[in-house]
N, C-alpha and C positions, 0 to 999 in steps of 0.2 A: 442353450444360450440363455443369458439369465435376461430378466424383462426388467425395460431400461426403468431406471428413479423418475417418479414425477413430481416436477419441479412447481413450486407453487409462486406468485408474485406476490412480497408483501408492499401491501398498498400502502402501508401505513411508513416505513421509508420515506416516501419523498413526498411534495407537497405539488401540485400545478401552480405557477405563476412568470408576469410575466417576464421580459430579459432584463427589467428595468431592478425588477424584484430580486430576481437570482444575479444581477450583479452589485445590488446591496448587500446582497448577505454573503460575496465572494470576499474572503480575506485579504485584505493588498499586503502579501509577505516582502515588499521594497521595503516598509520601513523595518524591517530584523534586519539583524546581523546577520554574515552568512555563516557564524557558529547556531544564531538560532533556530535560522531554518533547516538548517543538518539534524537537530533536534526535535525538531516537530518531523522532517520528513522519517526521522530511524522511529517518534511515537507514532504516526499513520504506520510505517510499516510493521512495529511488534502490532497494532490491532488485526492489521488484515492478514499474518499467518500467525498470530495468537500464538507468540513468544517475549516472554518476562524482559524489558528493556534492560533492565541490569543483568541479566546472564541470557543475551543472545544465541543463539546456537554456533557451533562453530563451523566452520568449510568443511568438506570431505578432500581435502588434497589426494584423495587414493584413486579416485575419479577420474582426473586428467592426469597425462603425461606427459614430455615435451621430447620431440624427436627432430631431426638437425636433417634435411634437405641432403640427398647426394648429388 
């Protein structure tokens, strides 16, 4: 059995303050359009699986099948 990865906290990520603090620096996305925020939500998503926004990756359709109820 291989010996689990050890996971380190980086501190430096986030900062302590209070709800007053982290609800100034929260974005109010009401005022975008809902094309922009499809925008910002597909950039947060190429960051967090680190894929190039203009050539996404594509679905594996080979994966699922669809089968009909007898």
């Amino acid at each position: 059995m291989s010996e689990p990865k050890k996971y380190r906290l980086d501190k430096t990520a986030f900062k302590a303050m209070t709800f007053r603090e982290a609800d100034d620096e929260m974005r109010n996305y009401h005022n975008h359009s809902a094309e922009e925020r499809l925008e910002i939500a597909l950039y947060l998503t190429s960051i967090a699986y680190k894929f190039d926004m203009n050539n996404p990756p594509r679905m594996d359709k080979l994966i699922f099948s669809i089968c009909k109820h007898s």
